[in-house]
C-alpha positions in Angstrom: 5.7 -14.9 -18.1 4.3 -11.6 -16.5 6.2 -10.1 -13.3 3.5 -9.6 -10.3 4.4 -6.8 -8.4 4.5 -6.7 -5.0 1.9 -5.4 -3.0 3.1 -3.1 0.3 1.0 -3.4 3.6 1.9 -1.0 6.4 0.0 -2.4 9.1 0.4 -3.0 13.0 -2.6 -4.9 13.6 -1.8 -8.3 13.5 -5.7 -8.8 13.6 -6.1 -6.4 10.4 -2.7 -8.1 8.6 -4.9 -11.4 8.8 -7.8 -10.1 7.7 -6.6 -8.0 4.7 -4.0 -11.2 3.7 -7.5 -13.5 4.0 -9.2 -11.1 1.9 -6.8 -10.6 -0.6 -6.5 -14.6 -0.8 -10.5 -15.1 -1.3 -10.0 -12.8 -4.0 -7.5 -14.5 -5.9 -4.8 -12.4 -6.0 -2.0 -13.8 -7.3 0.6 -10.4 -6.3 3.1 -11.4 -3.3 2.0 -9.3 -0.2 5.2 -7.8 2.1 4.0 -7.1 4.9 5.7 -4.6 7.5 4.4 -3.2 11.1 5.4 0.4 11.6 6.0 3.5 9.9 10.1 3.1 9.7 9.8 -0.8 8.8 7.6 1.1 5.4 10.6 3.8 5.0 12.9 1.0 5.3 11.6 -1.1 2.8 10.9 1.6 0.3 13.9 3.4 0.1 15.8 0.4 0.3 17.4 1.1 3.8 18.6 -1.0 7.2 17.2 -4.7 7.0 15.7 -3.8 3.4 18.8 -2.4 1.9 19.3 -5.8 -0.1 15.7 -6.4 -1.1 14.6 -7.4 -4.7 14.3 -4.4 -6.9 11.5 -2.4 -7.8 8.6 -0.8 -6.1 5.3 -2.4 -5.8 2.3 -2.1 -7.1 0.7 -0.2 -4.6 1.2 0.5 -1.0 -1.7 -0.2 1.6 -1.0 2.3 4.2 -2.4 2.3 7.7 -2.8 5.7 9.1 -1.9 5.8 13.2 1.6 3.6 13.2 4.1 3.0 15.7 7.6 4.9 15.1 6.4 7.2 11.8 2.6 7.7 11.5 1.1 6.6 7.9 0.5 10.4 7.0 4.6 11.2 7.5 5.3 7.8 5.7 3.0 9.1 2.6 4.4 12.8 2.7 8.3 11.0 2.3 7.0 8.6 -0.6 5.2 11.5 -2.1 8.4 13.6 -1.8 11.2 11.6 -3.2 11.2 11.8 -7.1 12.1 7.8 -7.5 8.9 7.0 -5.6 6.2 9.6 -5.7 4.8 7.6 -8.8 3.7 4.7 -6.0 0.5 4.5 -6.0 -0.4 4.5 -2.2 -4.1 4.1 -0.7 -4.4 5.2 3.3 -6.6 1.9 4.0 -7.5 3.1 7.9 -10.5 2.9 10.1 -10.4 6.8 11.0 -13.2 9.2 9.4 -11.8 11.7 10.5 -12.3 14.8 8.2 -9.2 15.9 9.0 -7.2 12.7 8.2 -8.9 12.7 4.8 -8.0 16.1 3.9 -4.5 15.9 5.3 -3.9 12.4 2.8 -5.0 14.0 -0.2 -3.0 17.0 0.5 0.3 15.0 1.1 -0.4 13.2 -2.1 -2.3 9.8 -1.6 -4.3 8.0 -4.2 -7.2 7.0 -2.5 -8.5 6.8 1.1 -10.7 3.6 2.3 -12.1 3.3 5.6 -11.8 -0.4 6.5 -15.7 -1.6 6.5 -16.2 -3.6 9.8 -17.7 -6.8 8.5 -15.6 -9.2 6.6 -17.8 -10.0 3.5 -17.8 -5.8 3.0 -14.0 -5.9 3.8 -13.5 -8.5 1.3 -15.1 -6.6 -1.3 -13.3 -3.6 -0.7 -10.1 -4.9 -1.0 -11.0 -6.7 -4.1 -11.8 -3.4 -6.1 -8.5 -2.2 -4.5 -6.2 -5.2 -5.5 -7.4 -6.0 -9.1 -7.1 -2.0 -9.8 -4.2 -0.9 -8.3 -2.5 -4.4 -9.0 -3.9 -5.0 -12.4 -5.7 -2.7 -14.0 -3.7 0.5 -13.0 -1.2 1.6 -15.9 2.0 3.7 -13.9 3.4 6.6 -16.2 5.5 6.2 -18.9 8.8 5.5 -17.5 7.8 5.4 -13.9 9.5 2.7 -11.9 6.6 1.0 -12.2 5.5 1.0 -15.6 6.2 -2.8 -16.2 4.5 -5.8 -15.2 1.9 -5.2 -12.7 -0.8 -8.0 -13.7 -2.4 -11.2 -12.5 
């Protein structure tokens, strides 16, 4: 049997949250979703730390973060990931609805592995996330000896 990752969503939208887990579900994939709403919650979970501290091991398979987020923005989140040797091999994609120039520039600086503005209508939304799930959750081998170089398949 093949281990599915888990799949990270920073998002405080509870609107965007439904949309992205209806998305991911018309698409078929199979990968458990976590979901958490702010900045710290992410932190929390990925470092292991507060209400996460006894979570199931392992990173996931790629982290969906929202940019503008309540306690730690997505940008200070990605720059922490990006900075700590046990999980700077995360694959993380900024999935925001800012297109801002400066936002852009500012992720790829700190680090992040793609940048998708969220498309407006559903079908487009849909599709996006369906390129993002099957290859960040699927097709995407990690490094040799990554914490994530095992399992990450549908």
């Amino acid at each position: 049997m093949i281990d599915l990752k888990r799949i990270l969503l920073v998002e405080d939208s509870a609107n965007d949250v439904a949309l992205t887990l209806a998305a991911l579900e018309e698409v078929h994939l199979a990968n458990e979703v976590v979901v958490v709403r702010d900045g710290q919650q992410a932190l929390d979970y990925l470092f292991r730390k507060g209400e996460y501290a006894n979570r199931q091991d392992g990173h996931p398979a790629v982290v969906l973060l929202d940019l503008k987020l309540p306690k730690v923005d997505g940008l200070e989140v990605l720059e922490k990931v990006k900075g700590a040797p046990e999980l700077k091999a995360v694959p993380v994609v900024m999935l925001t609805s800012s297109r801002e120039e400066r936002d852009l520039a500012r992720s790829y600086g700190l680090g992040v592995n793609a940048y998708v503005v969220k498309p407006v209508a559903f079908p487009d939304f849909v599709s996006a996330l369906r390129e993002l799930g099957l290859f960040w959750a699927v097709v995407n081998q990690p490094p040799p000896g990554s914490p994530g170089a095992s399992g990450a398949s549908k």
